[in-house]
C-alpha positions in Angstrom: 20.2 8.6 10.5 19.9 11.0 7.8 20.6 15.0 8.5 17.1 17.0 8.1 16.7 20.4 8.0 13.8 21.5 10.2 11.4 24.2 9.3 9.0 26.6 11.4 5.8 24.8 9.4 7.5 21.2 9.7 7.9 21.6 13.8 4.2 23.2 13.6 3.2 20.0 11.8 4.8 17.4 14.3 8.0 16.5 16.0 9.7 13.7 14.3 8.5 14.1 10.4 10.4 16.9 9.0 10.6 19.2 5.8 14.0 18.8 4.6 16.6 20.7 2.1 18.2 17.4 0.4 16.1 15.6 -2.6 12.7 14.7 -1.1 10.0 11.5 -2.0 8.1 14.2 -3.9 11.4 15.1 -6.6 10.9 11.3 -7.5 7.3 10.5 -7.5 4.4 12.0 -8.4 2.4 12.7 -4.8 0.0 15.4 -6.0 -3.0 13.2 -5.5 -1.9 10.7 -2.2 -1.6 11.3 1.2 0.6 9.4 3.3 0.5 7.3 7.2 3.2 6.6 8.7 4.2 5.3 12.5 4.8 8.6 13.8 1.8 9.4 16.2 -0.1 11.9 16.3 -2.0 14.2 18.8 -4.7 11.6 19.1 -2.3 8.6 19.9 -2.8 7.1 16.0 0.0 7.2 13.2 0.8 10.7 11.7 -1.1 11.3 8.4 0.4 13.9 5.9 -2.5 15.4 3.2 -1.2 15.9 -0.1 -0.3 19.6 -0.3 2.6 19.1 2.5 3.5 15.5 1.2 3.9 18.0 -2.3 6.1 20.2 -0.3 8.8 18.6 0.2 8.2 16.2 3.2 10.3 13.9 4.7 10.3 11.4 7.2 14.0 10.4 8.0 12.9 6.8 9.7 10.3 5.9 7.7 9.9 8.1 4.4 12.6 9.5 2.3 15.0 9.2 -1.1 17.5 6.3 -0.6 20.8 6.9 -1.8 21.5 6.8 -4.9 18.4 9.1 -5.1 16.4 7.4 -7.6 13.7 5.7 -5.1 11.3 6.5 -2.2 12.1 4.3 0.8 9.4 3.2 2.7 9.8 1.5 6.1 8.8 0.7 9.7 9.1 -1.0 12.6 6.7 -4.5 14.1 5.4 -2.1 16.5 4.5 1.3 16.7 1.4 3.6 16.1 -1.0 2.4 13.9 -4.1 4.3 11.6 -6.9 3.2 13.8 -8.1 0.5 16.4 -9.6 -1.7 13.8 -5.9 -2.5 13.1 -2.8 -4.2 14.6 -0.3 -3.5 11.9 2.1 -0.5 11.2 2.6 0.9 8.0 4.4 3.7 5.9 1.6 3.6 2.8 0.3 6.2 0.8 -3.5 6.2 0.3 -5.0 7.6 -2.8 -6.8 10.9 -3.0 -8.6 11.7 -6.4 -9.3 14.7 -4.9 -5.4 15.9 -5.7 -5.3 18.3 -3.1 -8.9 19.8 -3.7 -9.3 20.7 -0.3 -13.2 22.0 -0.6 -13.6 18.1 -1.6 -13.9 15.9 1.7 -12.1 12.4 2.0 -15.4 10.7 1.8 -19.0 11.5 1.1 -21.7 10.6 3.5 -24.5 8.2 3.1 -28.2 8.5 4.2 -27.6 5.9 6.9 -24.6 8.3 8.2 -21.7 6.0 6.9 -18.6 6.8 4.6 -19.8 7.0 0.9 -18.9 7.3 -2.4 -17.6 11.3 -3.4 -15.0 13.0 -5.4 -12.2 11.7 -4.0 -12.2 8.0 -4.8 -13.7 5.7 -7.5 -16.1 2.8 -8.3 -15.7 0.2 -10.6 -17.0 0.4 -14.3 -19.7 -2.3 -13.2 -21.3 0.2 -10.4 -24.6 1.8 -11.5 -23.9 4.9 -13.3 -25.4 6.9 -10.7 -22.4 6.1 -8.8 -20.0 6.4 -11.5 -21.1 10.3 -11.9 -20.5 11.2 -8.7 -16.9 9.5 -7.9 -13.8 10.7 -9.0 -13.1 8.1 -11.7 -14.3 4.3 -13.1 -12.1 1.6 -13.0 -8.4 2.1 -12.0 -4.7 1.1 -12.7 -1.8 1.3 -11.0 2.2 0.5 -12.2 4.5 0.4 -9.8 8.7 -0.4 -10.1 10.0 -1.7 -6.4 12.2 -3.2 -4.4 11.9 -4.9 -0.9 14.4 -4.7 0.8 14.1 -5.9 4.1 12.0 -7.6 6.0 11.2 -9.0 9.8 12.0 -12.4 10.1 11.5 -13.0 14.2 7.8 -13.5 15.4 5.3 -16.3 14.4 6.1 -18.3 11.8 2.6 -17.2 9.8 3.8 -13.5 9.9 7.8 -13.8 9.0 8.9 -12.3 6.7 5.3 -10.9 5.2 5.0 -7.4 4.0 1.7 -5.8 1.8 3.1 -3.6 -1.2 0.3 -2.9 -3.4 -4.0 -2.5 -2.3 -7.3 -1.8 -3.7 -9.9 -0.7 -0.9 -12.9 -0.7 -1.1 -15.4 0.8 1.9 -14.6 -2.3 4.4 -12.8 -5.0 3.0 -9.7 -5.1 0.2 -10.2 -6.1 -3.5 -6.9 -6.6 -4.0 -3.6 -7.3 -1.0 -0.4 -7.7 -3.0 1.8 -9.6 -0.7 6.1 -10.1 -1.0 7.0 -12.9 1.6 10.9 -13.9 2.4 11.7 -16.5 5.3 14.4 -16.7 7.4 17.5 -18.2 5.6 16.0 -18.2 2.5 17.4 -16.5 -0.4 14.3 -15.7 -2.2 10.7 -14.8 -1.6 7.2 -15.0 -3.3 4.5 -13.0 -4.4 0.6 -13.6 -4.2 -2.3 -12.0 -4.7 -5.7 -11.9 -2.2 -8.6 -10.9 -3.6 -11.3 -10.5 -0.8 -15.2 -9.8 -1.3 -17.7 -7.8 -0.2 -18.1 -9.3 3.2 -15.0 -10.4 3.7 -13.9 -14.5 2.2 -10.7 -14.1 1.1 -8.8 -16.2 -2.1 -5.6 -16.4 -2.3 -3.8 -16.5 -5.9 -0.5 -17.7 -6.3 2.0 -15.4 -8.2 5.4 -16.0 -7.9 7.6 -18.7 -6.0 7.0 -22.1 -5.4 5.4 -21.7 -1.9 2.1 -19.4 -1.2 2.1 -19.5 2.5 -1.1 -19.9 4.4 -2.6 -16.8 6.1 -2.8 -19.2 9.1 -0.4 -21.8 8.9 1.2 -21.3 12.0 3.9 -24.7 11.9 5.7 -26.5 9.3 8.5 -26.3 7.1 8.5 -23.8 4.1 9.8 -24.4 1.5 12.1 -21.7 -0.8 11.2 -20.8 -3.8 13.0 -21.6 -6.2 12.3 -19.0 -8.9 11.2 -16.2 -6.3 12.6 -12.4 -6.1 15.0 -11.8 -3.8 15.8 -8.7 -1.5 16.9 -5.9 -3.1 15.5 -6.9 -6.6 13.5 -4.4 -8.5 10.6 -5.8 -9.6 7.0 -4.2 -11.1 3.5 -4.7 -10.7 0.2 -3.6 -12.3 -3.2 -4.0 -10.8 -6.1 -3.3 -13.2 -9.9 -3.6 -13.0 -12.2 -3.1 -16.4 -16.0 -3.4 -15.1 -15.8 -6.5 -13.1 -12.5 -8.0 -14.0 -9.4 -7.8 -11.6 -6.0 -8.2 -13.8 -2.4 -8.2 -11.6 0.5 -8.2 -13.5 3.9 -9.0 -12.6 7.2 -8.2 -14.4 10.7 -9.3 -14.0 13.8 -8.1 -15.9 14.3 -11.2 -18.4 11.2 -13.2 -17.4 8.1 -13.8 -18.5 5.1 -11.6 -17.1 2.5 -13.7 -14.5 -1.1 -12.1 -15.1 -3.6 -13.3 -12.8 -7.1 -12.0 -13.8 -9.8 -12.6 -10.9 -13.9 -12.1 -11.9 -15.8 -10.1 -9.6 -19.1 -10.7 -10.5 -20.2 -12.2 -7.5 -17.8 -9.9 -5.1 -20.4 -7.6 -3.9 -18.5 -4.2 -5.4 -21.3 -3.3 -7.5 -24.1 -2.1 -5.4 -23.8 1.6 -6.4 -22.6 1.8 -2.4 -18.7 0.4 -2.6 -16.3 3.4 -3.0 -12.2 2.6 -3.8 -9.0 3.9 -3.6 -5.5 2.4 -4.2 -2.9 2.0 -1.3 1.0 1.6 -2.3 3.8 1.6 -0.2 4.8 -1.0 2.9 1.7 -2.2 5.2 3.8 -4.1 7.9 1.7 -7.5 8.4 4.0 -8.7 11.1 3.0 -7.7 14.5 4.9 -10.4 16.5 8.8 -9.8 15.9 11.3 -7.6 18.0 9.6 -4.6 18.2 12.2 -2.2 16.8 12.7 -5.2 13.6 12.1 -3.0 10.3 11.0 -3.9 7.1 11.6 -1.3 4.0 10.4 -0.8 0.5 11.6 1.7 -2.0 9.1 2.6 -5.1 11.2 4.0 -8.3 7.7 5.0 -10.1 3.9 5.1 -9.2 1.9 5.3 -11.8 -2.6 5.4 -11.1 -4.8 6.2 -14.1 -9.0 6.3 -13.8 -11.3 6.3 -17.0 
């Protein structure tokens, strides 16, 4: 357990997450325009959330958010069970969320539609396709995000479909996800793979392959998996981009030595240009294993985080 320092503000702020005097995520990463949830909970029984002034300000989480050791990389981790964001969801996570706001504070997270629901503001983004009345009032039009990583651990116990499985990298859109970047290693394997799922407006999923030999099945539940044999293994730093230009979806991913995989994905006919779909990027460790040991961790650390908007 790593020594934290705690501070009159941090114990105002919550019990476990402190403030802390050593390095801290926001010395290695740019954070002025995230926030941050992470399984911790909160006064209303859901996971902690930290806005983006006191994620600036040095915050720390020494279970689940912090510099790892050598001090060049934000480690992000938690546990198969614990608190999670909301009821719609099973999972845990330690992810940042992305707030084009950048700490604007007379800016709210979301706008508010005529029908009453979560709309398109200031703080998140639309796709170049959108109408341009929508592109005038987000934040930005099309977006990119870089990232260097490492996984570094990972649950193995639980049902086979959900071993070893962690979410890294995420477009979202109002309901449903126009991008999940997934890192899976099985048990006694020495490598893992890496796919893409792009999933439309409404909700059908398509899985891309990326790297490995073996994509599992979201529900394959039995069977032998094989290794891959030209995956990434724990521990190896890695990088990813994912891109959209009007209706076109590129991820990219880059190995030290190896060839980049590109995967581009057309939207056209994935609902996201309406003029009603807002989105923001998500980066960080979304825990999509909910039937290991409880206390079984998985971990991420991020060495940069990079998001540009037109």
């Amino acid at each position: 357990m790593k020594k934290t320092i705690l501070t009159s503000a941090a114990l105002a702020l919550l019990a476990s997450p402190v403030f802390a005097a050593q390095k801290t995520p926001a010395d290695i990463l740019d954070l002025s325009c995230w926030k941050i949830s992470i399984p911790v909970e909160a006064e209303n029984g859901f996971a902690t959330t930290v806005e983006e002034k006191v994620l600036t300000s040095g915050f720390v989480d020494s279970d689940n958010f912090y510099v790892n050791e050598a001090g060049d990389g934000v480690v992000f981790s938690s546990p198969v069970k614990g608190v999670t964001t909301s009821k719609n969801t099973t999972y845990t996570r330690s992810e940042l969320h992305e707030m084009g706001r950048c700490s604007d504070t007379s800016i709210e997270p979301y706008g508010v539609g005529p029908d009453g629901k979560r709309a398109i503001n200031k703080n998140n983004w639309v796709f170049g396709s959108s109408p341009e009345s929508a592109q005038k009032i987000a934040s930005g039009v099309n977006g990119t995000m870089d990232a260097v990583l490492s996984v570094d651990q990972v649950a193995e116990g639980g049902e086979v479909w959900q071993q070893g499985r962690v979410i890294v990298g995420q477009i979202h859109a109002n309901d449903d996800e126009p991008a999940k970047l997934y890192y899976r290693k099985m048990p006694n394997h020495d490598q893992g793979s890496v796919w893409l799922v792009h999933e439309t407006n409404g909700g059908v999923e398509t899985t891309y392959p990326l790297v490995g030999n073996n994509v599992p099945d979201y529900y394959t539940q039995d069977g032998e998996v094989i290794e891959p044999t030209d995956g990434i293994k724990l521990g190896e730093r890695w990088g990813y981009q994912i891109k959209t230009v009007e209706n076109e979806l590129t991820v990219t991913i880059r190995r030290d030595g190896k060839d980049d995989v590109v995967q581009v994905v057309d939207m056209s006919d994935s609902g996201y240009d309406d003029g009603e779909q807002y989105m923001f990027f998500k980066a960080g460790l979304y825990h999509v294993n909910r039937s290991g040991a409880p206390d079984e961790r998985a971990s991420v650390t991020f060495y940069d985080l990079q998001v540009s908007h037109d």
